[in-house]
C-alpha positions in Angstrom: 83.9 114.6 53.6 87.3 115.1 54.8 88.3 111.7 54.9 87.7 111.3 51.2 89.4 114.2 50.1 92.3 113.4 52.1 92.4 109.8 50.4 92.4 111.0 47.1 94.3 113.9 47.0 97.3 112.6 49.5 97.4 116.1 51.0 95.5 117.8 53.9 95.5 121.8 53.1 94.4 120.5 49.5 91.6 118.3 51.0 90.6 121.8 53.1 90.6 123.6 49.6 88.5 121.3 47.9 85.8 121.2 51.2 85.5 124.9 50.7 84.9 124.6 47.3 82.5 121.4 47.7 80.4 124.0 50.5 80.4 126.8 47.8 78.3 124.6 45.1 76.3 122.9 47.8 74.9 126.5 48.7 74.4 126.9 45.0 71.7 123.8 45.0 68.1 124.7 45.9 67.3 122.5 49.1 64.3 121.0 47.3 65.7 119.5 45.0 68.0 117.5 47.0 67.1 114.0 48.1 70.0 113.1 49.7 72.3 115.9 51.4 74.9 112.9 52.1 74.8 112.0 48.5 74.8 115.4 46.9 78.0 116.2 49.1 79.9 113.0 48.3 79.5 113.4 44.6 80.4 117.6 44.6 83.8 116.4 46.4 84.6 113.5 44.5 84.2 115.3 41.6 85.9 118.6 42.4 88.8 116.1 43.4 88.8 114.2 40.4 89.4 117.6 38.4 92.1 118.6 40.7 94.0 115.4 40.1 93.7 115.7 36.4 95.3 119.3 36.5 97.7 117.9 39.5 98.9 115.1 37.2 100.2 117.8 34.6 101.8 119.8 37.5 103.5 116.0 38.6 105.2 115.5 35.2 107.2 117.9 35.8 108.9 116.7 39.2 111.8 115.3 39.9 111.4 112.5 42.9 109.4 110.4 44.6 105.6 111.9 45.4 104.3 110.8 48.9 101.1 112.2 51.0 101.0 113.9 53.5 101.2 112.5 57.0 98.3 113.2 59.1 97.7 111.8 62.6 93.9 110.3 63.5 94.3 108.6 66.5 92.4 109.8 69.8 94.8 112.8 71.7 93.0 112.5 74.7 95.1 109.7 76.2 98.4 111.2 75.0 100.2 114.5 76.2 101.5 117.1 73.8 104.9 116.1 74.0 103.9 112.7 73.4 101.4 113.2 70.3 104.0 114.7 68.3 106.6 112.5 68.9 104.3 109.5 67.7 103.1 111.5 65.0 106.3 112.2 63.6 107.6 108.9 63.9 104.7 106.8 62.9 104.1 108.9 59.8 108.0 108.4 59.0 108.0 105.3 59.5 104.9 104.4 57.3 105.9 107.0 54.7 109.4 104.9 54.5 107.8 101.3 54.1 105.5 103.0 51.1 108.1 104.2 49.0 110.2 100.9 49.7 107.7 98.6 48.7 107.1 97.9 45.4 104.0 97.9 43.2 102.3 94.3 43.2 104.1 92.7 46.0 
């Protein structure tokens, strides 16, 4: 559930917001009625984050600059030291964050 959160809203403490709200309705619905847990859960977060991006959107009109996402690093740590995590986080995030806001929409 995380992972689509995170890919619509661009942000990780926002996708974390929305996962607690998702779990809030999802203990709301009676467990009989649900035929598909997977499904249920899928269409609580989409939707929750579809109404934050409408009321984000106002909140973006009002900004001045360029809007990115937040980085967030994926990759297995268990190969990689501390020291060595962060540096590749920071720089692979940069470095993608960079080429995004160079490019230009449709090529």
């Amino acid at each position: 559930m995380f992972s689509i959160t995170y890919r619509m809203l661009g942000s990780g403490t926002e996708a974390e917001d929305i996962l607690q709200d998702a779990f809030l309705c999802y203990q709301n619905v009676p467990r009989h009625e649900i035929a598909s847990h997977k499904a249920v859960l899928c269409t609580v977060v989409t939707r929750l984050c579809l109404s934050w991006l409408e009321s984000a959107q106002n909140q973006r009109e009002t900004y001045i600059g360029p809007w990115l996402p937040e980085p967030i690093f994926t990759a297995r740590e268990e190969s990689i030291d501390a020291v060595q995590s962060a540096e590749l986080h920071e720089s692979l995030s940069m470095a993608f964050l960079v080429l995004l806001f160079a490019s230009t929409p449709g090529g």
